[in-house]
N, C-alpha and C positions, 0 to 999 in steps of 0.2 A: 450434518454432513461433515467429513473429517476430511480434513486435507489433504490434499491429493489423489485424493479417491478418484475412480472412475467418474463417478458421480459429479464430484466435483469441479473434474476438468470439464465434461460436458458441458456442467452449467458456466463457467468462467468463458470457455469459447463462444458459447451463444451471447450472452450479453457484454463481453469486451473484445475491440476490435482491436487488433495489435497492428502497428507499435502504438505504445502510449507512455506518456512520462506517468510516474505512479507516485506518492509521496506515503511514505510509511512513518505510523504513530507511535507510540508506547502511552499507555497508558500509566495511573499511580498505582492501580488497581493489577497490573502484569499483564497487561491484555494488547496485543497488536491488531492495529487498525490501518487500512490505506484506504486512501481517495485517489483517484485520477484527476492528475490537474489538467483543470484546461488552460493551455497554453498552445500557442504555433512558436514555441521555445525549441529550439533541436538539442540545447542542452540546458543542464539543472542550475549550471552557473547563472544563465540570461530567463531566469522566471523572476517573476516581481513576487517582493515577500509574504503581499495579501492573498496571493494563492494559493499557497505554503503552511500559512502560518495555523499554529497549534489552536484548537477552539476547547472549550467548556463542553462535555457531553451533558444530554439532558441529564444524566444518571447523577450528575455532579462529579464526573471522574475527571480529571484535567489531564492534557496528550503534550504530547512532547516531541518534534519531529525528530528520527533517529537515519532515514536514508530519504533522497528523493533519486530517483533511476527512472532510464527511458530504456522501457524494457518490449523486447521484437516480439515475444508469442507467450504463450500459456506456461511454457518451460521455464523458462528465464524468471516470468511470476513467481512461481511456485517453487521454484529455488532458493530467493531470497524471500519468500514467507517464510517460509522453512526455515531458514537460517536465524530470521528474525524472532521466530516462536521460539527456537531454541533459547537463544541469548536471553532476549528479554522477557518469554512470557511465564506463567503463574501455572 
């Protein structure tokens, strides 16, 4: 599924409910990843850092946090994927 697609906004609407704080990866490998932190945080300053923090993929590729944002709908997502794929990804 390619970013931004029809397709893909579809699917992003049905399983994320917005707003949500989002925490975005980089991979060693050029690969961008996010999680949704869970947090009742209303901003990225007041999240605790276990939340946050960069994990070990099984793949053995290691992540690097590069933005955390509390982002209102599908748009907003998908802007700074965008932007993040550009910069950082492979």
């Amino acid at each position: 599924m390619e970013l931004g697609s029809k397709e893909w906004f579809e699917a992003l609407e049905k399983n994320v409910k917005f707003p949500k704080t989002v925490a975005f990866y980089v991979s060693n490998r050029g690969k961008v990843y996010s999680q949704i932190v869970d947090t009742k945080a209303e901003s990225p300053m007041n999240i605790k850092y276990e939340k946050i923090q960069p994990s070990l993929l099984l793949s053995g590729e290691r992540t690097a946090l590069v933005r955390v944002k509390r982002l209102d709908n599908s748009k907003e997502y998908y802007s700074l994927s965008k932007e993040l794929h550009e910069a950082w990804g492979k």
